[in-house]
Biopython code that builds the backbone (N, CA, C, O; Angstrom):
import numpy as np
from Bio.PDB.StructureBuilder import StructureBuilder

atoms = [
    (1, "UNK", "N", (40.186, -33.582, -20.314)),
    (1, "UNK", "CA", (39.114, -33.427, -19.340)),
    (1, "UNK", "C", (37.784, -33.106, -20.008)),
    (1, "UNK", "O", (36.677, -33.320, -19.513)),
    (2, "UNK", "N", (38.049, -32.538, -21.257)),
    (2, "UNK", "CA", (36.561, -32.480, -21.933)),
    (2, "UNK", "C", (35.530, -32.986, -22.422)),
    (2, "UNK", "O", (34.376, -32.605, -22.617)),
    (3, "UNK", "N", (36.600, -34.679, -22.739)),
    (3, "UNK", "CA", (35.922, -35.748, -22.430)),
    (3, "UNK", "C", (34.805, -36.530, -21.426)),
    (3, "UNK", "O", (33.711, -37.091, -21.375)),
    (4, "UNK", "N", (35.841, -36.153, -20.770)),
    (4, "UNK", "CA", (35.216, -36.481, -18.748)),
    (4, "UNK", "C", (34.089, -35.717, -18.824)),
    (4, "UNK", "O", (33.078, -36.419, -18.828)),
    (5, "UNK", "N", (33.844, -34.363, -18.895)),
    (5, "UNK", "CA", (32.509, -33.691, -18.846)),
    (5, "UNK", "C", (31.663, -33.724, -19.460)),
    (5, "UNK", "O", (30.531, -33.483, -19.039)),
    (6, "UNK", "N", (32.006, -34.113, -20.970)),
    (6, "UNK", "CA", (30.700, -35.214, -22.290)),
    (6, "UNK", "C", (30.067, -36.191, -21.067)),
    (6, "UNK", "O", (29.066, -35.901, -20.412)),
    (7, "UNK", "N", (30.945, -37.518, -20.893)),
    (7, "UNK", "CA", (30.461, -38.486, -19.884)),
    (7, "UNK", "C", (29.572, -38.134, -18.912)),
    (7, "UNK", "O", (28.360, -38.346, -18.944)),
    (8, "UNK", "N", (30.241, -37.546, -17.973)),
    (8, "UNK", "CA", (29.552, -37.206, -16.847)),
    (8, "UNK", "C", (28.277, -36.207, -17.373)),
    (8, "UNK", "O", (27.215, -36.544, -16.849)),
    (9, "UNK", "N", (28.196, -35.401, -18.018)),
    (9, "UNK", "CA", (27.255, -34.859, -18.247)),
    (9, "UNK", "C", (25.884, -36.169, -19.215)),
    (9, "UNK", "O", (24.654, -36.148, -19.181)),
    (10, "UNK", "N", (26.506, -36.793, -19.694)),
    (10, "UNK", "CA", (25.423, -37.813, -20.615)),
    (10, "UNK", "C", (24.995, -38.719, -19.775)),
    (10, "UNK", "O", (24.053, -39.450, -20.080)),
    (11, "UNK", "N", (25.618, -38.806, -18.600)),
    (11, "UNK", "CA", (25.017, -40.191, -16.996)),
    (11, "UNK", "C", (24.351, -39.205, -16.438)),
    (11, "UNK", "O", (23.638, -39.673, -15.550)),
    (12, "UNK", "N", (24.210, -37.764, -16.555)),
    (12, "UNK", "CA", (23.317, -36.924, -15.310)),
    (12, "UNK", "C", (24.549, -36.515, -14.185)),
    (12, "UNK", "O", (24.208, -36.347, -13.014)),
    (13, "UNK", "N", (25.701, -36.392, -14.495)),
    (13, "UNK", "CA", (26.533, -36.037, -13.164)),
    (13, "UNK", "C", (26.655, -34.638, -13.306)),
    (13, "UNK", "O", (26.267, -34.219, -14.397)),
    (14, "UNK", "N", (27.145, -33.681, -12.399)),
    (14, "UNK", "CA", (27.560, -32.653, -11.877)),
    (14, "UNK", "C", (29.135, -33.116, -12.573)),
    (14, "UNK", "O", (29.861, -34.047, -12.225)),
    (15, "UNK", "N", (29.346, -32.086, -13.684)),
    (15, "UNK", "CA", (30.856, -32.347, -13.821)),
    (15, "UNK", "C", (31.881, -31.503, -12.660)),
    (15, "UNK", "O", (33.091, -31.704, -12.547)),
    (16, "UNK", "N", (31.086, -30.539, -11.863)),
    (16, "UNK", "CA", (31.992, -29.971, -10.776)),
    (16, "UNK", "C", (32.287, -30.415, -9.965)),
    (16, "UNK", "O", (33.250, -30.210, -9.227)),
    (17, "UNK", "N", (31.079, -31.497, -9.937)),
    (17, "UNK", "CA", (30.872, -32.088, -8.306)),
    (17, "UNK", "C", (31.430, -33.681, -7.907)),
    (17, "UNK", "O", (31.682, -34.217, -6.828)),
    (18, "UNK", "N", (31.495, -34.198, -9.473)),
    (18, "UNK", "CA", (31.723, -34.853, -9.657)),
    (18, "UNK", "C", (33.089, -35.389, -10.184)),
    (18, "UNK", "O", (33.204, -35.155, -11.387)),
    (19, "UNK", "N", (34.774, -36.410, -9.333)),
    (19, "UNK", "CA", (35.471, -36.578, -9.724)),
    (19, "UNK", "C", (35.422, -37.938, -10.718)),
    (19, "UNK", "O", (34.546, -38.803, -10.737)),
    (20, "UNK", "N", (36.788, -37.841, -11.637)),
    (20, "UNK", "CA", (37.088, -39.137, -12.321)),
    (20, "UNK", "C", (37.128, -40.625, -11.471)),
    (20, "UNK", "O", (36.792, -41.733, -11.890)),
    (21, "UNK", "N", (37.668, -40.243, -10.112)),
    (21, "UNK", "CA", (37.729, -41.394, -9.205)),
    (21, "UNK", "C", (35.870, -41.920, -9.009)),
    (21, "UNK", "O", (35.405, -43.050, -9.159)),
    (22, "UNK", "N", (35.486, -41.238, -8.811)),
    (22, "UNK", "CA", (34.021, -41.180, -8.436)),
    (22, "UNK", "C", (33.083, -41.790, -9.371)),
    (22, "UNK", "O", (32.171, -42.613, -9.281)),
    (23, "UNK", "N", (33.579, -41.156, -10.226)),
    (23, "UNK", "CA", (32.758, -41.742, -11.589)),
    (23, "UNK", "C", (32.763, -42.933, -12.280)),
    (23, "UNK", "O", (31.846, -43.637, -12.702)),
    (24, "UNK", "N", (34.261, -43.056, -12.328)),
    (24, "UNK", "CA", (34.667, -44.294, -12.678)),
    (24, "UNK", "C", (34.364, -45.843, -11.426)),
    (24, "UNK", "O", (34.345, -47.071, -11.516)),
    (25, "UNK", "N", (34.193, -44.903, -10.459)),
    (25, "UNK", "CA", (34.213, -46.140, -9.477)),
    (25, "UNK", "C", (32.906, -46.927, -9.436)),
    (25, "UNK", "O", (32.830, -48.137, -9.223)),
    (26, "UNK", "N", (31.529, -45.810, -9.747)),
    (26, "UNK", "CA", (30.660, -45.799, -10.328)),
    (26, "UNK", "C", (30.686, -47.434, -11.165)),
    (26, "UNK", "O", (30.319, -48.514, -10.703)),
    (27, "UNK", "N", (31.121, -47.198, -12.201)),
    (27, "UNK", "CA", (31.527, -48.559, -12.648)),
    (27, "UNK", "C", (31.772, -49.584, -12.617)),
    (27, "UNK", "O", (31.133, -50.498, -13.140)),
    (28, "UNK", "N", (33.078, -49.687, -11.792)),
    (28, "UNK", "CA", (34.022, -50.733, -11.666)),
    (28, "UNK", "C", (32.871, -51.445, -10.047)),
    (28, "UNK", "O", (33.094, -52.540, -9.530)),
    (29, "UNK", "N", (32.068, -50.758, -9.714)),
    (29, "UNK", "CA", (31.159, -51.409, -8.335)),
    (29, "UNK", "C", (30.045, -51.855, -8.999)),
    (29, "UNK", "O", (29.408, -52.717, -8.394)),
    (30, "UNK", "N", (29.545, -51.450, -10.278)),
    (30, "UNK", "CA", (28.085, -51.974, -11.269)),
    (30, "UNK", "C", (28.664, -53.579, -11.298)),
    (30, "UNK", "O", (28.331, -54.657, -10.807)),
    (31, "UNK", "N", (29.917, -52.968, -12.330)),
    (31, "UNK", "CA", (30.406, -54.328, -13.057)),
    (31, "UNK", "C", (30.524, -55.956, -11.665)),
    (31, "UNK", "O", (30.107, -57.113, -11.650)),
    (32, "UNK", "N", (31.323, -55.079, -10.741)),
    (32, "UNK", "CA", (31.546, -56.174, -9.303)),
    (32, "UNK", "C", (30.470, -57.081, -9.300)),
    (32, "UNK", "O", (30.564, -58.295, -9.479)),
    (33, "UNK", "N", (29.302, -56.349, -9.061)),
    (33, "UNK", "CA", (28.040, -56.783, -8.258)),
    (33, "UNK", "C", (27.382, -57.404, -9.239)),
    (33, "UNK", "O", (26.708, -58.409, -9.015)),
    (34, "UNK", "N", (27.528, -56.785, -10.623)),
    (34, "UNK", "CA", (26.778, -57.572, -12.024)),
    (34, "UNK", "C", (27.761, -58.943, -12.113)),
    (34, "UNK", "O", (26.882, -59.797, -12.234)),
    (35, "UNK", "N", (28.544, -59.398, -12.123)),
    (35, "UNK", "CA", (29.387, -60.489, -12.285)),
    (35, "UNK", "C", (29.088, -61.340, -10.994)),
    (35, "UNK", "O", (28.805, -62.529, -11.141)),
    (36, "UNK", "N", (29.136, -60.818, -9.814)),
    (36, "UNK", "CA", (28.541, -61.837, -8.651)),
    (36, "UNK", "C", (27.498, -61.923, -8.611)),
    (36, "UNK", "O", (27.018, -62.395, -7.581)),
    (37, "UNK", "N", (26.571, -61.497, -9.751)),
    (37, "UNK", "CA", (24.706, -61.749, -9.918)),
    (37, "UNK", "C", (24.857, -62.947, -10.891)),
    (37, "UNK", "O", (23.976, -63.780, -11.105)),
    (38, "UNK", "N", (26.125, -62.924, -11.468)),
    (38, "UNK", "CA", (25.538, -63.588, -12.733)),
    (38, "UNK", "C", (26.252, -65.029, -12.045)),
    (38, "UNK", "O", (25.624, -66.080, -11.926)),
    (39, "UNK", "N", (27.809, -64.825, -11.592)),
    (39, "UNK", "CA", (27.928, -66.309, -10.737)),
    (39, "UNK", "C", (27.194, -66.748, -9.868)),
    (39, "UNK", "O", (27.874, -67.516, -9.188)),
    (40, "UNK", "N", (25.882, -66.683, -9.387)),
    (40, "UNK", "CA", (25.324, -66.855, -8.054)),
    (40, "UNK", "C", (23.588, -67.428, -9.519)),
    (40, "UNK", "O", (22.785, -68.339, -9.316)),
    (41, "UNK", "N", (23.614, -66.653, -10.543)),
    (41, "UNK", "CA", (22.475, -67.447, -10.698)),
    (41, "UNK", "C", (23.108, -68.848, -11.932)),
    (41, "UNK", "O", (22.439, -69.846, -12.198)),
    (42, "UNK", "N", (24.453, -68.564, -12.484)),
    (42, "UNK", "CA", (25.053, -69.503, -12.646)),
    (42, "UNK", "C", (25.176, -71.027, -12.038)),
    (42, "UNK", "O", (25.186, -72.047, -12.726)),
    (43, "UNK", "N", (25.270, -70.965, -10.533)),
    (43, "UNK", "CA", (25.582, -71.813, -9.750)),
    (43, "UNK", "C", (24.387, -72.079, -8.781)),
    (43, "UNK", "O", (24.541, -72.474, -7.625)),
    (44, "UNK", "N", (22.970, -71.778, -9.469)),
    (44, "UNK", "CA", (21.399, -71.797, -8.853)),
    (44, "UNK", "C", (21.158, -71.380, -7.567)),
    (44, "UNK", "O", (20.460, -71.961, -6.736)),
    (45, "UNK", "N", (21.863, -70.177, -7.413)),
    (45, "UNK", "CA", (21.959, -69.892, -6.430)),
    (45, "UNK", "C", (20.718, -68.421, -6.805)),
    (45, "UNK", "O", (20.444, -67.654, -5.883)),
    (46, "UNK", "N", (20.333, -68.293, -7.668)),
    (46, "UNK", "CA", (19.198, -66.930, -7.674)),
    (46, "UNK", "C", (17.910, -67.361, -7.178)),
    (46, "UNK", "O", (17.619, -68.492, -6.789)),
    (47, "UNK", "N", (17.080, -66.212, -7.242)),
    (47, "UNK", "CA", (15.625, -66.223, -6.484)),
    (47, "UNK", "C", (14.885, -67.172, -7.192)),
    (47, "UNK", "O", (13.918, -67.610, -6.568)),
    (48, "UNK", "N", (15.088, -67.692, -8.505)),
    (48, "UNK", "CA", (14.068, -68.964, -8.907)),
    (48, "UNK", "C", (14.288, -69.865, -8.149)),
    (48, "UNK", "O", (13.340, -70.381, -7.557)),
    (49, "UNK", "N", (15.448, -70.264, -7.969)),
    (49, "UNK", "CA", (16.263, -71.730, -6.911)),
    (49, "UNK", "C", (14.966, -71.280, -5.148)),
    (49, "UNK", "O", (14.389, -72.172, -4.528)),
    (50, "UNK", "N", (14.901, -70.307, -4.917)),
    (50, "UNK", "CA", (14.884, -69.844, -3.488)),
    (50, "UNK", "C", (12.879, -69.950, -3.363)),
    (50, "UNK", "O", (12.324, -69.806, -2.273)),
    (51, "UNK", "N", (12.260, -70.156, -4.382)),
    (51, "UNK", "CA", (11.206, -70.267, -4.840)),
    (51, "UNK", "C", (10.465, -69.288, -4.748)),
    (51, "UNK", "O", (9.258, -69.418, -4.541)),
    (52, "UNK", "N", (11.100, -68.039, -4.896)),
    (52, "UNK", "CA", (10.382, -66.902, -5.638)),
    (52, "UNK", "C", (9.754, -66.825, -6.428)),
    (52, "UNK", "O", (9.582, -67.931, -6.940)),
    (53, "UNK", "N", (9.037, -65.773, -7.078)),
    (53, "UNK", "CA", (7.824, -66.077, -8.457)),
    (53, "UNK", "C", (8.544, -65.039, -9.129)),
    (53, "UNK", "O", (9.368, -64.471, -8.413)),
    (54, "UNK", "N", (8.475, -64.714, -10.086)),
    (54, "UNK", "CA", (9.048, -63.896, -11.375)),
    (54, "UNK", "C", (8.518, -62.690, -10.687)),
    (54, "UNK", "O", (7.613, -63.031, -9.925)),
    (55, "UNK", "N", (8.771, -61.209, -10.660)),
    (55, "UNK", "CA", (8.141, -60.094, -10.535)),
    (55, "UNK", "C", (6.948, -60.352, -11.825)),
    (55, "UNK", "O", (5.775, -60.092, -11.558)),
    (56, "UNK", "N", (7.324, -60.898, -13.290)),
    (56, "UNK", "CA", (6.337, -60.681, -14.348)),
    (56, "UNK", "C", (5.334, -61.854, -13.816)),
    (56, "UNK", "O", (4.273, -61.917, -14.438)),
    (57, "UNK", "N", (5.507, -62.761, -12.793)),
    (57, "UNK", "CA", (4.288, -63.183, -12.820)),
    (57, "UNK", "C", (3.386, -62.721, -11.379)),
    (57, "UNK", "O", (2.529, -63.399, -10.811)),
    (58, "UNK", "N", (3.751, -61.712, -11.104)),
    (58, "UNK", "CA", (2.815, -60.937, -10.013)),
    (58, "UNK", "C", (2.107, -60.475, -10.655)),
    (58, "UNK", "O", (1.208, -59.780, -10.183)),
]
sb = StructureBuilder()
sb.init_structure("model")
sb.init_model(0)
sb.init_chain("A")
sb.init_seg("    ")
for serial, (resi, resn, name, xyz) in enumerate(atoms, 1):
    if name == "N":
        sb.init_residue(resn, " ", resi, " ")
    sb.init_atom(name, np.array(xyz, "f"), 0.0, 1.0, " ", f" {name:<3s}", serial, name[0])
structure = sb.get_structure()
């Protein structure tokens, strides 16, 4: 567990407040949503396709 509280303490968590389920889930919902960002601009489906402008060219 002393591990767990390095972690959580080096992301900014509350190691009291904060469980392993929690933390970790933390994760495993980044990774989800990062992988269906990346199939969706894979398959031209991102905001260039939709004719958005770059935020860098605002």
């Amino acid at each position: 567990m002393e591990e767990l509280s390095k972690a959580l303490a080096f992301f900014g968590e509350d190691s009291k407040a904060t469980t392993s389920e929690a933390f970790f889930g933390i994760f495993a919902e980044f990774m989800s949503k990062f992988e269906r960002a990346l199939s969706d601009l894979q398959a031209g489906e991102g905001p260039r396709s939709s004719g958005m402008a770059s935020p860098l060219a605002w």
